[in-house]
C-alpha positions in Angstrom: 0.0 0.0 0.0 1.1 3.9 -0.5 -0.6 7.3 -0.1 -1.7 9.2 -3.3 0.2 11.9 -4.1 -3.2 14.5 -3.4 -2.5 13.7 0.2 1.0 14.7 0.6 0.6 17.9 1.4 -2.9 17.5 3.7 -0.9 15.1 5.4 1.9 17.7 5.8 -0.5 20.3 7.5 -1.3 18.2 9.6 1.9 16.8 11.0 3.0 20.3 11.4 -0.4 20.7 13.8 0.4 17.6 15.3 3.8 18.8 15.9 2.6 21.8 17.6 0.2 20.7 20.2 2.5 17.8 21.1 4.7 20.7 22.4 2.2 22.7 23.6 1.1 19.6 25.7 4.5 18.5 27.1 4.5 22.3 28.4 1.2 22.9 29.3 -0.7 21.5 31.7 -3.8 21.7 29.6 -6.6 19.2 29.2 -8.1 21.9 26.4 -4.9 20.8 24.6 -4.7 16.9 25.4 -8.2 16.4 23.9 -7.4 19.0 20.9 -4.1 16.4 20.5 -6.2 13.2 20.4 -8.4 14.6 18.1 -6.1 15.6 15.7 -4.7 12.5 15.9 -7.7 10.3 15.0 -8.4 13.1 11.9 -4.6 11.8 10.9 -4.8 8.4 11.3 -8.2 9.2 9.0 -6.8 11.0 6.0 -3.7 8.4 5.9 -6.6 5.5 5.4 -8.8 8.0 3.3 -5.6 8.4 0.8 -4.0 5.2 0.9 -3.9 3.4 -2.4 -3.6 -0.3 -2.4 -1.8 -2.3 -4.4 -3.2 -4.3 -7.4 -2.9 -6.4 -10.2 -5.4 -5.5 -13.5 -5.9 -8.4 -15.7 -6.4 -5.1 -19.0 -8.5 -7.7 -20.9 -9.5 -6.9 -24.3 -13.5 -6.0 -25.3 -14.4 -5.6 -21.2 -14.8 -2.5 -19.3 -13.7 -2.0 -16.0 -14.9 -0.5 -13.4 -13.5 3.3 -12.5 -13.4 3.3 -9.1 -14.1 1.4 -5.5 -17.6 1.4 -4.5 -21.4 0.6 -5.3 -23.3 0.6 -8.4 -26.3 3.0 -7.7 -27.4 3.5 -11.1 -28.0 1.3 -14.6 -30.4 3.1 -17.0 -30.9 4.4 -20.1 -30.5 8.0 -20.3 -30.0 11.0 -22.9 -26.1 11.8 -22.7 -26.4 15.4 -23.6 -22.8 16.8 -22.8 -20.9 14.9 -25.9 -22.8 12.4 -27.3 -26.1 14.1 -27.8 -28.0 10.5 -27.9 -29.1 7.5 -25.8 -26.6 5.8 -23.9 -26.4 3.4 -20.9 -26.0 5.4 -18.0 -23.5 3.7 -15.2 -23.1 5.3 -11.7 -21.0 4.1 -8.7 -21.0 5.8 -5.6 -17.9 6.1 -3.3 -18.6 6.5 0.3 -15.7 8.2 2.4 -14.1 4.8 3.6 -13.3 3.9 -0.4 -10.3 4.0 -2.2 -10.9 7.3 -4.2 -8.1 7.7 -7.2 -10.0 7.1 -10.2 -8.9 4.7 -13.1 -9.7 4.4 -17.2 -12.0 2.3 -17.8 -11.0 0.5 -21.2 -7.6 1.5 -23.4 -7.6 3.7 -25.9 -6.8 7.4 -26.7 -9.1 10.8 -24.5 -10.4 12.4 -27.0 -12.2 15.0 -25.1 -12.3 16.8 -21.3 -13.7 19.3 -19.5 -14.4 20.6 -16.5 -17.7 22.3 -15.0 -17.9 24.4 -11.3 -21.3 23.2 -10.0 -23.1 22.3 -6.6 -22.6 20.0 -4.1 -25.8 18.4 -3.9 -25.0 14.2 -2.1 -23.4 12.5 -4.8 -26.4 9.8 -5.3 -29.3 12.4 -6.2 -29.7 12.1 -9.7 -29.3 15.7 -10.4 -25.9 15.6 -8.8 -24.6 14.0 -12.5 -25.6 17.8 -13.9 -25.5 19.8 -11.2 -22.4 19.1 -9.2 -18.8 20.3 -9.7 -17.9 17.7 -12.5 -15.3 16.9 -14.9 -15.6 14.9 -18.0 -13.4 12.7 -20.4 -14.0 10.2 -23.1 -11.9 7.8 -24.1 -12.0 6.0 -27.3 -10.6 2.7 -29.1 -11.5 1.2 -32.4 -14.2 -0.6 -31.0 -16.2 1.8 -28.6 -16.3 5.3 -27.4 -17.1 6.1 -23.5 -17.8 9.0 -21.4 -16.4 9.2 -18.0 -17.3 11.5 -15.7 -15.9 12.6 -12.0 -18.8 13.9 -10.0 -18.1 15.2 -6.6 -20.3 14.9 -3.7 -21.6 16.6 -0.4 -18.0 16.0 1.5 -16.1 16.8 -1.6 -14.7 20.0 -2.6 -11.8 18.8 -5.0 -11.8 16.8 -8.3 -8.5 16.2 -9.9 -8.1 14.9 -13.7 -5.0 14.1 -14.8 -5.7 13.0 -18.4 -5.8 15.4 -21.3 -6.9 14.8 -25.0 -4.4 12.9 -26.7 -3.3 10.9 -23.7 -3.5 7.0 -24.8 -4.2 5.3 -21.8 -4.5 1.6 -21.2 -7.5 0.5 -19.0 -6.4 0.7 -15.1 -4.3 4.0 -15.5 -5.2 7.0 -13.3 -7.9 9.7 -14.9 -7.6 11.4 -11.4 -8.9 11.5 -7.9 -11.3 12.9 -5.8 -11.6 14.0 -2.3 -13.8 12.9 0.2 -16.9 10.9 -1.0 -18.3 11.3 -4.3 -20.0 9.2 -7.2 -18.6 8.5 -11.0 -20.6 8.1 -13.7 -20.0 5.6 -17.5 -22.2 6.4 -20.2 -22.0 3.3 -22.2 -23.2 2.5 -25.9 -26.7 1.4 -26.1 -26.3 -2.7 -26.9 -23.0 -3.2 -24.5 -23.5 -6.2 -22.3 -23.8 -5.3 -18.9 -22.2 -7.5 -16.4 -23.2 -6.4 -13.2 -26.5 -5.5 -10.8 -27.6 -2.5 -8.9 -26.5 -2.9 -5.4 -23.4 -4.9 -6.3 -19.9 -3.3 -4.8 -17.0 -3.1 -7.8 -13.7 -2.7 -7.4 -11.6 -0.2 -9.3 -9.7 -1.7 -12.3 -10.4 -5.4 -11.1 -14.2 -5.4 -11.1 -15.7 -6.0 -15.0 -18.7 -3.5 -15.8 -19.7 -4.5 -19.3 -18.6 -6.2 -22.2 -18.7 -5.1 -25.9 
């Protein structure tokens, strides 16, 4: 396991608070101080556990797409995709509660084609206006075979989305697209006729957990 490189500096800030009112303590006779110190400690041990990144092998199987992220499939629908596509597509969503792993991965290989980012809301990350609403930012990545939108959307808790990728990038399925902080949903609009491979309710795991076939 490691941390993800968005933590480094939260992670930082905080050791340098740590630092503080571990010497304020040893000097003070303050219980103010003591219960200020154990809190901050219990926030630490949190952010090291909300940024760790766990180390896994991704089988990058031809014709499957995998899922972007850790969490739980909250959505499978048909929907109008009206950002790129402009036509019916099969809408995935998978919310990521706090506690998941939250670095976000490419969901097949190919080449991004297109991104962008939109300021929004922070409406809870499983409303369904959150997927039009919220602080987003979208990519689509396309192979000979298939062309898919992937978008970041972030939730109540979160006030960060990072996207690494940028149009041109060729990515292979399992890379990074980006990450974001503290709780939040992301959302697969696939062709209409892919084979979906999974249920509403069912927990995925980024990279390793097979969405659809096509």
């Amino acid at each position: 396991m490691k941390l993800h490189k968005e933590g480094i500096k939260t992670l930082r800030n905080q050791i340098i608070i740590l630092i503080i009112l571990v010497y304020t303590s040893s000097t003070l006779e303050s219980q103010t101080v003591n219960i200020l110190l154990v809190i901050m400690l219990f926030i630490f041990i949190l952010t090291i556990y909300f940024f760790r990144i766990p180390r896994r092998v991704f089988d990058k199987k031809k014709d499957l797409i995998y899922a972007p992220c850790d969490g739980k499939v909250v959505v499978i629908e048909e929907t109008i995709e009206h950002e790129f596509f402009n036509d019916k597509r099969i809408q995935v969503s998978i919310f990521m509660s706090p506690l998941n792993i939250h670095n976000n991965l490419h969901p097949i290989s190919g080449e991004v084609s297109y991104t962008k980012y939109h300021p929004g809301k922070f409406l809870f990350a499983w409303k369904p206006k959150a997927s039009v609403e919220n602080e987003r930012s979208t990519i689509v990545i396309q192979n000979e075979n298939i062309s898919i939108l992937c978008r970041q959307i972030a939730g109540a808790l979160a006030r960060r989305i990072v996207t690494y990728s940028k149009i041109g990038d060729k990515v292979s399925s399992g890379d990074e697209v980006g990450f974001i902080k503290f709780g939040s949903r992301v959302d697969l609009f696939l062709p209409i006729g892919t084979k979906i491979k999974l249920n509403i309710g069912e927990k995925v795991t980024g990279g390793q957990s097979v969405i659809a076939e096509y």
